[in-house]
C-alpha positions as CSV (number, residue, x, y, z in Angstrom):
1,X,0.0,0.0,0.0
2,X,3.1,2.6,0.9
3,X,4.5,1.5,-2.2
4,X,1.6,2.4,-4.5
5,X,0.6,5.5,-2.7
6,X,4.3,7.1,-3.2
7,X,4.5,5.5,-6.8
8,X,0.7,7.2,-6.9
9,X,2.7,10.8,-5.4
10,X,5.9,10.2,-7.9
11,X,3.2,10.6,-10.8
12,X,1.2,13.0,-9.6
13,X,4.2,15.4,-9.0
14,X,6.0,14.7,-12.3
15,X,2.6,15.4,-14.2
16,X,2.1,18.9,-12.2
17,X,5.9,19.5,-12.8
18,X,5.4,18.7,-16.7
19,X,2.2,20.9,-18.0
20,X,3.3,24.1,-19.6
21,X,3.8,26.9,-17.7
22,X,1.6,30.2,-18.7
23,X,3.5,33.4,-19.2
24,X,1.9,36.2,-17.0
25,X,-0.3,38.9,-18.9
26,X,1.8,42.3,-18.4
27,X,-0.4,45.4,-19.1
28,X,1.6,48.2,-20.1
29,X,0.7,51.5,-20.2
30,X,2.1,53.5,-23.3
31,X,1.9,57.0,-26.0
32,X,-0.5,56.1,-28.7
33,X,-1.3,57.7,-32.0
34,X,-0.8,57.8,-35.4
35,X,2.7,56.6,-36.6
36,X,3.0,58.9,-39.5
37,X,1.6,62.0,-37.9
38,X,2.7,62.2,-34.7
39,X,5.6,59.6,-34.2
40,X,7.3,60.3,-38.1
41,X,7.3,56.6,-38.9
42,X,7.4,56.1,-43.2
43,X,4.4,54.7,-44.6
44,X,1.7,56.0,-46.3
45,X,-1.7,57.0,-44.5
46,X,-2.5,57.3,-41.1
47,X,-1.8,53.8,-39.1
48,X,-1.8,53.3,-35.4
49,X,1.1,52.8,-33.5
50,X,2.8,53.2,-30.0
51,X,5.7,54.2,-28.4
52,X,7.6,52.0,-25.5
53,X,10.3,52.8,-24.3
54,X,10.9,55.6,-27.1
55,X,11.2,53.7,-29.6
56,X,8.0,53.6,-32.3
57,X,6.1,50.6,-33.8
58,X,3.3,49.9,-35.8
59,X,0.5,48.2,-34.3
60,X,-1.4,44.5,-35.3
61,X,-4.5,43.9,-33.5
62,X,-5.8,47.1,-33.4
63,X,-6.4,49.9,-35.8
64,X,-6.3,53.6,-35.8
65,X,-10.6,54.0,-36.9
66,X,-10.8,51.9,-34.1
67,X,-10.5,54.4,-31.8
68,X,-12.8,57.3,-32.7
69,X,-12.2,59.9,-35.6
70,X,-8.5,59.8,-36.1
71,X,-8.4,63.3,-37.8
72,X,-10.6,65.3,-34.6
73,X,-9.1,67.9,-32.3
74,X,-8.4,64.5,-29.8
75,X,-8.1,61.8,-32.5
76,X,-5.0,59.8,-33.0
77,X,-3.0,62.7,-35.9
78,X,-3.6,65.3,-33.8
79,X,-2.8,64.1,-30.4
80,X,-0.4,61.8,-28.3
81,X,-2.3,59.8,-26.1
82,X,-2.0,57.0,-23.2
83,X,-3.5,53.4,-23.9
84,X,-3.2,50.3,-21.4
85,X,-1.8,47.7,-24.0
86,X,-1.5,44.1,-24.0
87,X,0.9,42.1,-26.4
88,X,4.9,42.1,-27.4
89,X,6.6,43.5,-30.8
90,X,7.6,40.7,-32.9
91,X,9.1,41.4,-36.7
92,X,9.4,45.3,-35.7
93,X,5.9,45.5,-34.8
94,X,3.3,46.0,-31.8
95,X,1.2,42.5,-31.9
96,X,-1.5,43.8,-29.5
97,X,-4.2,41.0,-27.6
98,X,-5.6,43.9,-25.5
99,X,-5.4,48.0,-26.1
100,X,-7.4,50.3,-24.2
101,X,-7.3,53.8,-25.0
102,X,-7.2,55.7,-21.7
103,X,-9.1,59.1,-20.6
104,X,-8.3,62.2,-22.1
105,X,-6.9,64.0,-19.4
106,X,-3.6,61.6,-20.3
107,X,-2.9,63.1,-23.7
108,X,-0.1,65.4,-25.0
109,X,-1.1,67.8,-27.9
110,X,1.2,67.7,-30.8
């Protein structure tokens, strides 16, 4: 019976030990707006994009009509605002799961 039950234990461990571990969601707060406009990245239109750690990148996931009129007094081109973002830049870009734009009273004007 001990031998089973600790054989039982081994297993049990070794499974627990062998599942894959889940990285933790980090939410970052960052500027957003529009990459041409505001952050001088070359491409032509108006495409979203944020800045971390001050360095620029286009975003995936996510686009610039998105988020309201991107050409308005607050919109993305005229403005530098704060979103709560969720992802990681792969290939020189933003790949965004989650991005929240934050209140206006965390903007820059341009």
């Amino acid at each position: 019976m001990k031998n089973t039950f600790s054989i039982l234990l081994l297993f049990f461990a070794l499974i627990s030990n062998a599942q894959d571990k889940k990285e933790a969601v980090k939410t970052q707060i960052v500027e957003a707006s529009c990459g041409q406009c505001q952050f001088g990245l070359k491409a032509k239109g108006c495409d979203l994009a944020v800045r971390i750690d001050g360095k620029a990148y286009f975003v995936d996931g996510s686009s610039i009509n998105e988020h309201g009129d991107a050409h308005a007094t607050d919109g993305f081109c005229e403005a530098i605002r704060k979103a709560a973002v969720v992802g990681k830049v792969k290939n020189n870009r933003f790949v965004a799961t989650s991005f929240t734009l934050l209140p206006e009273g965390n903007k820059e004007q341009k």
